[in-house]
C-alpha positions as a Markdown table, in Angstrom:
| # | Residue | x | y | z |
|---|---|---|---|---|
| 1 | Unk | 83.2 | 68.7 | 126.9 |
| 2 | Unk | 85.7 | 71.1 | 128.0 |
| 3 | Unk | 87.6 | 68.9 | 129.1 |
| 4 | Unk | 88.0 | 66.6 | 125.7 |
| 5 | Unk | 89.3 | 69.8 | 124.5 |
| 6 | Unk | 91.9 | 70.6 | 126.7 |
| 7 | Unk | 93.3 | 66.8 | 126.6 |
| 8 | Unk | 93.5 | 67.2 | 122.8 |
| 9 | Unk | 95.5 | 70.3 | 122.6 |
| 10 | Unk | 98.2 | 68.7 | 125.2 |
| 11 | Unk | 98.9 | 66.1 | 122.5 |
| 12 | Unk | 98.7 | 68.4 | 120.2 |
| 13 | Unk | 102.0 | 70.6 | 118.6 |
| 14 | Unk | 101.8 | 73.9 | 117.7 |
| 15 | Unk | 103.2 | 74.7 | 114.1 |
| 16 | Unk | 105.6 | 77.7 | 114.6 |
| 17 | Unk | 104.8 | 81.3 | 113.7 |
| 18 | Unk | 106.1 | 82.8 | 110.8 |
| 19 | Unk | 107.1 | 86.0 | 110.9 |
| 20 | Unk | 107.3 | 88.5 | 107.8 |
| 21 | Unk | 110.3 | 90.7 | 108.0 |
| 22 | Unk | 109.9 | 94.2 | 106.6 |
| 23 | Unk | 112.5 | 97.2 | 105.7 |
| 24 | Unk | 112.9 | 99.6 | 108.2 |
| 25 | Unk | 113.9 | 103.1 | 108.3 |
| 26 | Unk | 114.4 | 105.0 | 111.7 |
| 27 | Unk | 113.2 | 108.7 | 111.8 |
| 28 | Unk | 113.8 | 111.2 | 113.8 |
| 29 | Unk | 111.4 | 112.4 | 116.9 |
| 30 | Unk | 109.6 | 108.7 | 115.2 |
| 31 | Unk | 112.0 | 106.3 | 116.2 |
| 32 | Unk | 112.1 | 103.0 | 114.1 |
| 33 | Unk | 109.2 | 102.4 | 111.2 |
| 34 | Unk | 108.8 | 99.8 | 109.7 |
| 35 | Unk | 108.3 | 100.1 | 106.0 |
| 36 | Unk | 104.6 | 99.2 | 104.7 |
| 37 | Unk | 103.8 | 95.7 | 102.8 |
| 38 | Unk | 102.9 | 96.0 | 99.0 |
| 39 | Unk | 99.3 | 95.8 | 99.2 |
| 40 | Unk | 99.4 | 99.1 | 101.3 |
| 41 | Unk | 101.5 | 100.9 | 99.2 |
| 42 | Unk | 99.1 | 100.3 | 96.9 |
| 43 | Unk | 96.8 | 101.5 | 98.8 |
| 44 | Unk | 98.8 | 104.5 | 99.4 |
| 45 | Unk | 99.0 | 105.0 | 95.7 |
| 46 | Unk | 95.4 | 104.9 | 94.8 |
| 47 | Unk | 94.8 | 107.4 | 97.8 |
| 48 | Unk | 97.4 | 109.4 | 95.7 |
| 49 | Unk | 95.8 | 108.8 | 92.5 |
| 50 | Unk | 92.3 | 109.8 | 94.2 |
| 51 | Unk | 93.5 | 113.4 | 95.7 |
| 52 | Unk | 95.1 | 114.1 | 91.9 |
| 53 | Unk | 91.9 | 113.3 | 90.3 |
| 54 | Unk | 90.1 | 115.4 | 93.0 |
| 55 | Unk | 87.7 | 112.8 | 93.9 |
| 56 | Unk | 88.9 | 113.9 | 97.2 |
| 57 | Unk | 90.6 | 116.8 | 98.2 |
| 58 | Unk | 94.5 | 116.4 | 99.4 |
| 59 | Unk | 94.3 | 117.1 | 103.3 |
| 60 | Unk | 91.8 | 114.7 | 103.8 |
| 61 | Unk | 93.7 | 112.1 | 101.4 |
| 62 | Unk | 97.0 | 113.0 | 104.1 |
| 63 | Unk | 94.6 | 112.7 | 107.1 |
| 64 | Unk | 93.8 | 109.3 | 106.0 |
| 65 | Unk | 97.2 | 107.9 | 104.7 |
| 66 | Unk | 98.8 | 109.3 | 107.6 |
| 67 | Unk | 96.1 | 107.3 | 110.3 |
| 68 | Unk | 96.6 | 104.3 | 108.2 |
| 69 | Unk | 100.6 | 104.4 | 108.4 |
| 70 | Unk | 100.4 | 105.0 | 111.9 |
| 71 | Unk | 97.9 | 102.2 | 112.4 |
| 72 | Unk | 100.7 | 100.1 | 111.1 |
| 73 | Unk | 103.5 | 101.1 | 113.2 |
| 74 | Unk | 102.8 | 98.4 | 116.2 |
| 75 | Unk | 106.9 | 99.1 | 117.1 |
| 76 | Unk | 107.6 | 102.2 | 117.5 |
| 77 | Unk | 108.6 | 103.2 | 121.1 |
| 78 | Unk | 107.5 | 106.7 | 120.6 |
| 79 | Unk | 104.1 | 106.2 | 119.0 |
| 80 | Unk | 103.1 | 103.6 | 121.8 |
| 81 | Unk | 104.2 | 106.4 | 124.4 |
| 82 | Unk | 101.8 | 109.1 | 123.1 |
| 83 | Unk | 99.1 | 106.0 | 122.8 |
| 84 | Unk | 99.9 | 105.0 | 126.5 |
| 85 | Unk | 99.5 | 109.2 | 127.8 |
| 86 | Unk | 96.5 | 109.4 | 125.7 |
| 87 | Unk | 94.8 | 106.6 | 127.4 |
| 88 | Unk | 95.7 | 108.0 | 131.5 |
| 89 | Unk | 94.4 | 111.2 | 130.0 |
């Protein structure tokens, strides 16, 4: 069987991938981050909304929109550094 799979893929073409280009704005000590899709800043906006209403309290609301931004920045030379020291450690 596996090998009726692997003769169909060599016939088959791949469709090319489509990448999404964002804004980007390059901070200092950062480096380059990329700007957030809308859905997130919704996101970002209702964790706003959330911490004004007290529902929850404003440094956990930072806490969380900050490890969600982060989460996002896949670029950023700096960020994957600190990722790359934290895993040797």
């Amino acid at each position: 069987m596996a090998q009726k799979t692997t003769a169909a893929r060599k016939g088959a073409t791949r469709a090319p991938i489509k990448v999404e280009r964002r804004p980007e704005v390059t901070l200092p000590l950062v480096g380059r981050v990329i700007m957030p899709p809308p859905d997130r800043i919704a996101f970002y906006v209702a964790l706003g909304a959330l911490a004004a209403v007290e529902i929850i309290e404003w440094p956990v609301a930072l806490i969380i929109g900050f490890g969600h931004f982060l989460a996002e920045q896949h670029f950023s030379r700096v960020l994957q550094a600190v990722g790359e020291a934290a895993e040797a450690a």
